[in-house]
PLY file of the C-alpha trace (Angstrom):
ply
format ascii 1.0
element vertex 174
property float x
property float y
property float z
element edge 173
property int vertex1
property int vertex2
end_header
-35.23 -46.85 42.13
-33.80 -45.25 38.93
-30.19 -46.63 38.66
-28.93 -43.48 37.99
-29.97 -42.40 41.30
-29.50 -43.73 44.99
-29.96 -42.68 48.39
-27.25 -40.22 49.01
-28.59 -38.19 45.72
-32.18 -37.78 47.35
-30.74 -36.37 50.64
-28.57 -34.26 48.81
-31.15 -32.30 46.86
-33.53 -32.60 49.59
-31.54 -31.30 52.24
-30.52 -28.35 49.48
-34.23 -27.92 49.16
-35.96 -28.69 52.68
-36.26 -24.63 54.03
-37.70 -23.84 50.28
-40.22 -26.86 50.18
-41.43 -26.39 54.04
-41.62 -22.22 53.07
-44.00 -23.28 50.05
-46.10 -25.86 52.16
-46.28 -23.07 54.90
-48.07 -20.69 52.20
-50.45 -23.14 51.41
-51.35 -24.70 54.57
-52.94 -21.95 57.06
-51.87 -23.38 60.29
-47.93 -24.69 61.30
-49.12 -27.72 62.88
-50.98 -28.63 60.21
-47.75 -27.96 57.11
-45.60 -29.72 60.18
-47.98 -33.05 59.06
-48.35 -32.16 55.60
-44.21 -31.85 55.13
-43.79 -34.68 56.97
-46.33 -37.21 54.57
-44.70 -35.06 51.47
-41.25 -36.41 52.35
-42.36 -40.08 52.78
-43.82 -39.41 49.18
-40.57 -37.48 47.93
-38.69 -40.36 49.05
-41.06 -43.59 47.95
-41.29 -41.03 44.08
-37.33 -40.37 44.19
-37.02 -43.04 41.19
-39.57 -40.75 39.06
-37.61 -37.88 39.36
-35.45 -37.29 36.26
-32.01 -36.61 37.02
-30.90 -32.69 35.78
-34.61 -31.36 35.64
-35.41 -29.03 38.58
-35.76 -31.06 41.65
-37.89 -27.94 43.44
-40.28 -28.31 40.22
-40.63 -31.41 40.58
-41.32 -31.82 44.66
-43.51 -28.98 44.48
-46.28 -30.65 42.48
-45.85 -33.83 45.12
-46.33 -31.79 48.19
-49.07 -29.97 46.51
-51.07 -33.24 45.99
-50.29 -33.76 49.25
-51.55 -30.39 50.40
-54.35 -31.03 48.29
-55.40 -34.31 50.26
-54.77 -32.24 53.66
-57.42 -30.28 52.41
-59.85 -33.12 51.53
-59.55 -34.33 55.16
-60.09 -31.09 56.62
-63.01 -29.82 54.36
-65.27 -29.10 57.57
-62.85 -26.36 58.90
-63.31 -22.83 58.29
-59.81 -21.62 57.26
-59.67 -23.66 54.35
-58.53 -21.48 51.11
-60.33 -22.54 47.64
-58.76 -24.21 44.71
-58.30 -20.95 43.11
-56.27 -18.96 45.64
-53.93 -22.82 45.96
-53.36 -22.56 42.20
-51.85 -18.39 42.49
-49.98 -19.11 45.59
-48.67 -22.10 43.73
-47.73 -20.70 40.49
-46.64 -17.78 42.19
-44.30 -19.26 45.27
-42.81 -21.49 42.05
-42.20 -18.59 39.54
-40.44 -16.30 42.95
-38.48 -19.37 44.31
-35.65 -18.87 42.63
-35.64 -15.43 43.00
-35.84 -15.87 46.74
-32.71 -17.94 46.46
-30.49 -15.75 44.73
-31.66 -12.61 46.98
-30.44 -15.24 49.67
-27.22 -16.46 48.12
-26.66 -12.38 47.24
-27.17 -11.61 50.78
-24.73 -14.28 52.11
-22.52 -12.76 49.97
-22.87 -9.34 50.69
-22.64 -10.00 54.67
-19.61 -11.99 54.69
-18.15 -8.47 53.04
-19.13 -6.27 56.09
-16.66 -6.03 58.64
-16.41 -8.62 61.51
-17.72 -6.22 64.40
-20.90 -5.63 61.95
-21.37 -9.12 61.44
-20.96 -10.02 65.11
-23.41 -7.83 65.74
-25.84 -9.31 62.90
-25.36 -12.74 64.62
-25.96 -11.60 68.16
-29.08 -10.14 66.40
-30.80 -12.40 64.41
-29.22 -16.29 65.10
-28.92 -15.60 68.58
-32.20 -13.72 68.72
-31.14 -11.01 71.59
-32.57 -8.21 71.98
-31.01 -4.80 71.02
-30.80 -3.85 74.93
-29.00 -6.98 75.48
-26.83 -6.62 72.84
-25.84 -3.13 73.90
-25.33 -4.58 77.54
-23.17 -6.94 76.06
-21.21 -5.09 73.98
-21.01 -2.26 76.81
-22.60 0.17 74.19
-25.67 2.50 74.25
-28.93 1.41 72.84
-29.21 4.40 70.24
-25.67 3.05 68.95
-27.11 -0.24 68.56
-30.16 0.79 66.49
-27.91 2.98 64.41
-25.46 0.80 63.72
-28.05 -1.88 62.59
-29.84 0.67 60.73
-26.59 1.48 58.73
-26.19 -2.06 58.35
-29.92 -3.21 56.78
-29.59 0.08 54.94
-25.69 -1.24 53.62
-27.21 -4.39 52.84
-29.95 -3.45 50.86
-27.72 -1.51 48.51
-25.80 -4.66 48.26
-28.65 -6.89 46.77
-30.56 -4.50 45.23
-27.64 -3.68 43.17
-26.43 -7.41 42.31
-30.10 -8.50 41.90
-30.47 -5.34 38.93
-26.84 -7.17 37.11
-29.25 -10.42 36.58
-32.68 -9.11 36.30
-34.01 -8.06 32.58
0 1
1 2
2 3
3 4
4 5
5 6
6 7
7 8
8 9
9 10
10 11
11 12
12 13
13 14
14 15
15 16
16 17
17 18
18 19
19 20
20 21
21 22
22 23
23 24
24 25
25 26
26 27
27 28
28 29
29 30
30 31
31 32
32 33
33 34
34 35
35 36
36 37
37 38
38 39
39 40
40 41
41 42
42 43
43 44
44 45
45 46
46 47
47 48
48 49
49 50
50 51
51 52
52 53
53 54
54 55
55 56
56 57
57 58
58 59
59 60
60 61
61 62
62 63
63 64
64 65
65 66
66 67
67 68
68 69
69 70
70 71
71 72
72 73
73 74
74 75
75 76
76 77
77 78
78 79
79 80
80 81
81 82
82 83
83 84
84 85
85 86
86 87
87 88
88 89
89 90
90 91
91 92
92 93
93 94
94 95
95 96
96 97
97 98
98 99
99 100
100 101
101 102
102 103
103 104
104 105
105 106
106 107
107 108
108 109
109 110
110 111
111 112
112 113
113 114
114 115
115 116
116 117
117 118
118 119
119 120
120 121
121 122
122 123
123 124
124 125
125 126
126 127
127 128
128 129
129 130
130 131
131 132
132 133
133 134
134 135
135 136
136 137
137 138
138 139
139 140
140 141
141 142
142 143
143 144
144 145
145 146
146 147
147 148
148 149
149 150
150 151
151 152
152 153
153 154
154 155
155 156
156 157
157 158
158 159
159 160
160 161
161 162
162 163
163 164
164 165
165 166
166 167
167 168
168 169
169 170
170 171
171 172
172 173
């Protein structure tokens, strides 16, 4: 392993990394079963390659191209099934997911930040929505609220929210 690096390093950048890396293997790899195995040979690989990787360059970069060999087998051993995409549509997904990544993480890190600014009934209601997965009649049971109120109320909210990192995402764009 590269003495500059050690254990605790690679689970620090993967673990910063994991939801990105399984999101790009997902867009390559038709069926979830199927990136489940994929993912889970990549990070044997990621790990056994961690001395390769160059300390201060772009750890996504870098993982990427490893999972994509790695999708790239998948595909070798699965040649005979139907849903297979070609080289060509692998290599725009590719250079596409890895040009948009960042992107997608500073939308996320913009939306973090723009929820944690709504007020604590709104973002109650956010959880209730989306990490608890309920359903907007059972949130309006729970809340002893009407249904309509509900859908308004999130509509305001997804509307607020919006506005939020649309308007922070046009400060860094060019």
């Amino acid at each position: 392993m590269n003495p500059q690096l050690d254990g605790s390093e690679f689970v620090q950048l993967y673990s910063a990394y994991e939801a990105r890396l399984r999101g790009y293997v997902q867009s390559l790899v038709p069926r979830w079963s199927d990136a489940d195995d994929v993912m889970q040979r990549s990070n044997l690989v990621l790990w056994k390659k961690f001395s390769q990787y160059q300390p201060g360059s772009n750890f996504f970069a870098w993982a990427c191209q490893i999972v994509r060999l790695e999708v790239l087998k998948f595909r070798e051993g699965a040649a005979r099934d139907k849903m297979i995409f070609t080289e060509a549509f692998l290599d725009a997904v590719d250079e596409h997911t890895v040009r948009r990544s960042d992107e997608l993480q500073t939308r996320i890190d913009f939306l973090e930040q723009c929820v944690s600014r709504l007020s604590r009934e709104h973002q109650e209601l956010l959880r209730l929505c989306y990490d608890e997965q309920r359903t907007v009649v059972s949130i309006a049971e729970h809340l002893n609220r009407k249904v309509d109120g509900i859908y308004k109320t999130l509509s305001r909210i997804h509307l607020a929210l919006y506005s939020c990192v649309s308007r922070r995402m046009a400060k860094v764009q060019p």
